[in-house]
N, C-alpha and C positions, 0 to 999 in steps of 0.2 A: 727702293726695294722691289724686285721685281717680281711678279704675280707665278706664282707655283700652283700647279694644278692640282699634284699630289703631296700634301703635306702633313704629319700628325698637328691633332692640336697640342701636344706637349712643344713640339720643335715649332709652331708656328708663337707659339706665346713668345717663348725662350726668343728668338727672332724682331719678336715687335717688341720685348723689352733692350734688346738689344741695339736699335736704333734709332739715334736720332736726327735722320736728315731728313733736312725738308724739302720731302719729293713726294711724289706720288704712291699711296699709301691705300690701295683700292684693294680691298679682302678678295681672298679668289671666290667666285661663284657657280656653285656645282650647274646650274641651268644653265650657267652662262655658255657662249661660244665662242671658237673661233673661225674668225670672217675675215676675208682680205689678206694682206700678206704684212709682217711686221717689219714695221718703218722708222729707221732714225731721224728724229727733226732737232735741230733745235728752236726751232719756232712754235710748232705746237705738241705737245706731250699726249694728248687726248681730246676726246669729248664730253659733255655730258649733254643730256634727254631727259628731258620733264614731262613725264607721263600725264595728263591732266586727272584720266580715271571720269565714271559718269558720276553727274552731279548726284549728294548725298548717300556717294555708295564710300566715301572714305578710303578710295583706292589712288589718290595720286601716290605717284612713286618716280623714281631718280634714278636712269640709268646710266652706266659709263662705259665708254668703248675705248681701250688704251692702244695706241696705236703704235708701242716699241713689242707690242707682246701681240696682237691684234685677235685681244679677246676682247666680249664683248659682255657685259656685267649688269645682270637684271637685278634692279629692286638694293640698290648698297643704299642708300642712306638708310633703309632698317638695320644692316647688318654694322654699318658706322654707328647708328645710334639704336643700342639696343633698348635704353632705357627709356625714350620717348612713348609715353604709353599710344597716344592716336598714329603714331607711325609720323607721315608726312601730312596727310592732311586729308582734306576735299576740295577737286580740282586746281589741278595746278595752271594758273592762267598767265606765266612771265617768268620767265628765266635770265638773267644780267650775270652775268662777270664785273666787280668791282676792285682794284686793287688784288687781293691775296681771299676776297671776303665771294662767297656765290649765294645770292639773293632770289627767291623762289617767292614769286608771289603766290601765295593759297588764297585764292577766292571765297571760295564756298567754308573756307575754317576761319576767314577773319582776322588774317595774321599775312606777314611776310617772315620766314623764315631764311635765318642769318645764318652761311657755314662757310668754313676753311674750304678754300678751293682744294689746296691740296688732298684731306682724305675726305670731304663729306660731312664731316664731323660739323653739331651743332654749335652754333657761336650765341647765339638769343636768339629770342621773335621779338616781331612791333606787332602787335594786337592792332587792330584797321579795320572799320568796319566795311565790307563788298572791298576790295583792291582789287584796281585792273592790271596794270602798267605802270613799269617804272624807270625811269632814267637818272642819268648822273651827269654833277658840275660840281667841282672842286670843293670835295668832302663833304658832298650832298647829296642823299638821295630824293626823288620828288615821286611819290606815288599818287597817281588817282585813282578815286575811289566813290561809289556811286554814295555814300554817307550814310546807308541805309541799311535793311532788311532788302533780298530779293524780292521785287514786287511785279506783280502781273497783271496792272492796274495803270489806264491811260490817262486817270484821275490823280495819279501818285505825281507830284510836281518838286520831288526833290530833288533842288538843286545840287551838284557834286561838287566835290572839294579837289584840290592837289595837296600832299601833305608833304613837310619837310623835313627829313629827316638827317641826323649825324651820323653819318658812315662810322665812326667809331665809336660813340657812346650808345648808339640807337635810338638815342632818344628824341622825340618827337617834337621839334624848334620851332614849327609855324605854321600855319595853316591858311589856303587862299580860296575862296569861295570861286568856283566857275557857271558852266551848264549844267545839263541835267544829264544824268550817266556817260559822265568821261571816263573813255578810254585810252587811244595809245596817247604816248606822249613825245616830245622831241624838245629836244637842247638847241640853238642857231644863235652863235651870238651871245650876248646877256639875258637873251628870250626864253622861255618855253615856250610850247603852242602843243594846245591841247584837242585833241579831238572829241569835240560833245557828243553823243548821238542819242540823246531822247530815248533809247532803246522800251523805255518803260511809258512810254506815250504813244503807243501806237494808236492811229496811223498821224497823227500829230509830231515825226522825229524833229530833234535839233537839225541844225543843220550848218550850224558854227565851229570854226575852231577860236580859243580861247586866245589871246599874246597877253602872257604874263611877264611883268619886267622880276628878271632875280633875282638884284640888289633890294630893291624894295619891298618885293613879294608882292604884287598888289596887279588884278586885272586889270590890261592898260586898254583893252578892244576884242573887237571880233573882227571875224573874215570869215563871210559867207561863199560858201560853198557847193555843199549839196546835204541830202539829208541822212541820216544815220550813218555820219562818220564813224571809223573804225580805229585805222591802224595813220600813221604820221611819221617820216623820217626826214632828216636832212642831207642834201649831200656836200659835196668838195668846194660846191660854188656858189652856195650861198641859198640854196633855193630846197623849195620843199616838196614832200611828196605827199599825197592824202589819195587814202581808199574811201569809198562808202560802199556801205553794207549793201544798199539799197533796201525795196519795200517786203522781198521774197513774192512779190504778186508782177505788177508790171513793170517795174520800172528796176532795172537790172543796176550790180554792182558797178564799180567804173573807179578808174585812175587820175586823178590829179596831178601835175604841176603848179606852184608858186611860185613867180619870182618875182622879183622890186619887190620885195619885202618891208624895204625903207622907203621905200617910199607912197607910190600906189600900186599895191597885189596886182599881178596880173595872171589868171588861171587859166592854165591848157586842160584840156581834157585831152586826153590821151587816147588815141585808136589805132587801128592796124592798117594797111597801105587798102585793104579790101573795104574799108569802111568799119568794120567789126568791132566791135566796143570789147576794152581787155577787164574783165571780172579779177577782183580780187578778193583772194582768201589769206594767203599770206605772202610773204617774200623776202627778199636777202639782197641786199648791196655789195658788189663787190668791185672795185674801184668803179669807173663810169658805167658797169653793168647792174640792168636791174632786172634781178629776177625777179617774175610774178607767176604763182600759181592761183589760179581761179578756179571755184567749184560753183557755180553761184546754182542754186534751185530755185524753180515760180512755180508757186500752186497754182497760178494760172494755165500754166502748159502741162505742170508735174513732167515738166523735164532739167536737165540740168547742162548747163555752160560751162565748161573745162578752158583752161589756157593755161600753156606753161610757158612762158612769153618772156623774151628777155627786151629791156627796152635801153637804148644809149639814153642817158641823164644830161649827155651835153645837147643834144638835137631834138631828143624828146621823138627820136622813131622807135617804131614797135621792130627789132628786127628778125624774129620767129617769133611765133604762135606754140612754137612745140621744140623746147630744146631736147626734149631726149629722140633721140632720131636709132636708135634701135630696133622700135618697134613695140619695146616692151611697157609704155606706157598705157598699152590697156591691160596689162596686170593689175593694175592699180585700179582698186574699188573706191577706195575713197578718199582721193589724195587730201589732203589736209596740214600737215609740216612742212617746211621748207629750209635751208642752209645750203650757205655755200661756204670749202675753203678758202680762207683769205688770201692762201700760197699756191697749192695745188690747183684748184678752182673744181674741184671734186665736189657734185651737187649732193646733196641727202636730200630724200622725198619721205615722207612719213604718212602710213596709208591705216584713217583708223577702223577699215577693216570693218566695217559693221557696226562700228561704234560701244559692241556692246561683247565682241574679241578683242583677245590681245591683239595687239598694232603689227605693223609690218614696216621697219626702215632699209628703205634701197639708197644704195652710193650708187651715182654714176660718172665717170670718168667727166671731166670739161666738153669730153667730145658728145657728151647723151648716151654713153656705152655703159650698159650697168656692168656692174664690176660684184657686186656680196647683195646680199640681203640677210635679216636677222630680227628675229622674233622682237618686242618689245612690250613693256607694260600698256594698258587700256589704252585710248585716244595720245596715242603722241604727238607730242606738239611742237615745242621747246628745246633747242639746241645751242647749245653753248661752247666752243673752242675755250680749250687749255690752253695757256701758252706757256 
């Protein structure tokens, strides 16, 4: 069905009773815009954006940019689900495409909420208590989760869990003890491997990632690394990736490599040809490319470390510090989001503006050329390809 700008709502009802294919099913949004120019794929249909919202203000929200119509849709999972009374939540901290199913971890509400990729629409929640991150292996979802209350307490020594869950009954099959406040997490293999980072033991962080085997479910080791682990991916060739937060005082974020996995880990740290240590905040893989955006702050200096660096995964070189070659990367107040297209190789940067403004999402060509920008809900974060 495709998105009409001006419609009555007698003629839009008469319309949604009227069909029933299963396609893209996104209500028009009077805020919304149009950005970019509209494009036929058959690979990807759209996007969506997960708003996160600032902790305890109950503003995470869901937006989507359809890219046959190239409007851009503020705030639809209220308007999919009117009858949810909390709306989406508090802080959206994880967004996954699963199957036909789109998986939203809410942090700050204590839940993972389950919806139709195609209109938004509510499927259930899993109630969870703190969820970080969540990944998938063959009709499984695996969330971690700090098991607790948010605490701000270096005395607080609760260990975190991964949870397992059934992609199509929801229901919650198993449970595996790790470190203490795990975050991202990664699939390699019959493995997980979880990133611990202590976050609630400051200045005492983990400094572990987790190897959970998956037929068993059961911690099989660690792999020390560095401390306040964050984010973990895998790529093509067997080998892993790890950010750490770092202390926010001296001792800065930084980049990992993993490989021999099977056998004995061996860890790169990752730098630039200048010596420069690459900061991470977030990033995106896209075949042997790995984007990183870095924002890292030190109350020691109260200054702050930027990199928008793309690194080869086969070589392990840093080969720019700054993909967008524009210029207009000092637009950008607070880079913080990151995506790339899987086909196009069209970057999205997500800037949250103050933290405490609506956000700001820029597209830039493959080449670093911006191309649109467009208003979005609080701190955006999360972005997820249709296909």
């Amino acid at each position: 069905m495709n998105i009409l700008n001006k419609i009555t709502c007698s003629a839009l009802c008469l319309l949604m009773l009227a069909s029933c294919r299963h396609e893209m099913d996104i209500q028009p949004d009077p805020e919304g815009g149009g950005v970019g120019q509209p494009t036929t794929s058959a690979d990807i249909r759209g996007f969506y954006l997960l708003n996160e919202g600032n902790w305890g203000s109950n503003k995470s929200s869901l937006d989507y940019y359809d890219y046959a119509t190239a409007q851009y849709h503020l705030n639809i999972y209220t308007q999919s689900n009117p009858h949810v009374v909390m709306e989406l939540g508090d802080v959206g901290n994880d967004l996954q495409l699963y199957g036909s199913r789109l998986w939203a971890v809410i942090n700050g509400s204590n839940k993972i909420e389950v919806m139709q990729a195609s209109k938004a629409q509510r499927i259930g929640q899993v109630d969870l208590a703190n969820p970080r991150y969540i990944a998938f292996h063959q009709g499984y979802a695996y969330v971690t989760s700090y098991a607790g209350p948010v605490q701000d307490d270096a005395t607080h020594i609760q260990r975190g869990i991964v949870v397992k869950i059934d992609t199509l009954t929801l229901e919650k099959v198993d449970t595996c003890v790790v470190g203490c406040q795990p975050d991202g997490i990664a699939v390699l293999g019959n493995k997980l491997y979880v990133a611990n980072s202590g976050g609630y033991l400051v200045p005492n962080y983990e400094n572990t990632l987790s190897v959970i085997d998956i037929p068993s479910f059961t911690e099989t080791g660690r792999i020390a690394v560095d401390i306040n682990l964050h984010r973990v991916l895998s790529d093509r060739y067997g080998n892993l990736w790890v950010s750490s937060r770092s202390d926010y005082y001296d001792k800065p974020s930084a980049l990992y490599r993993i490989t021999n996995l099977e056998s004995t880990p061996s860890i790169t740290h990752i730098s630039a040809s200048n010596s420069n240590n690459i900061v991470v905040s977030n990033w995106a893989l896209k075949g042997d490319s790995l984007y990183v955006l870095g924002n890292d702050f030190s109350y020691t200096t109260n200054l702050a470390t930027r990199n928008l660096a793309i690194v080869d995964v086969t070589t392990a070189q840093v080969l720019t510090t700054n993909f967008i070659t524009d210029g207009t990367d000092t637009d950008i107040r607070d880079a913080y989001g990151l995506a790339v297209h899987p086909y196009s190789g069209d970057i999205f940067i997500t800037d949250a503006n103050g933290y405490i403004n609506p956000g700001i999402l820029r597209c830039y060509s493959s080449q670093g050329q911006l191309k649109w920008k467009e208003r979005t809900g609080d701190i955006p974060a999360h972005i997820v390809f249709v296909p």
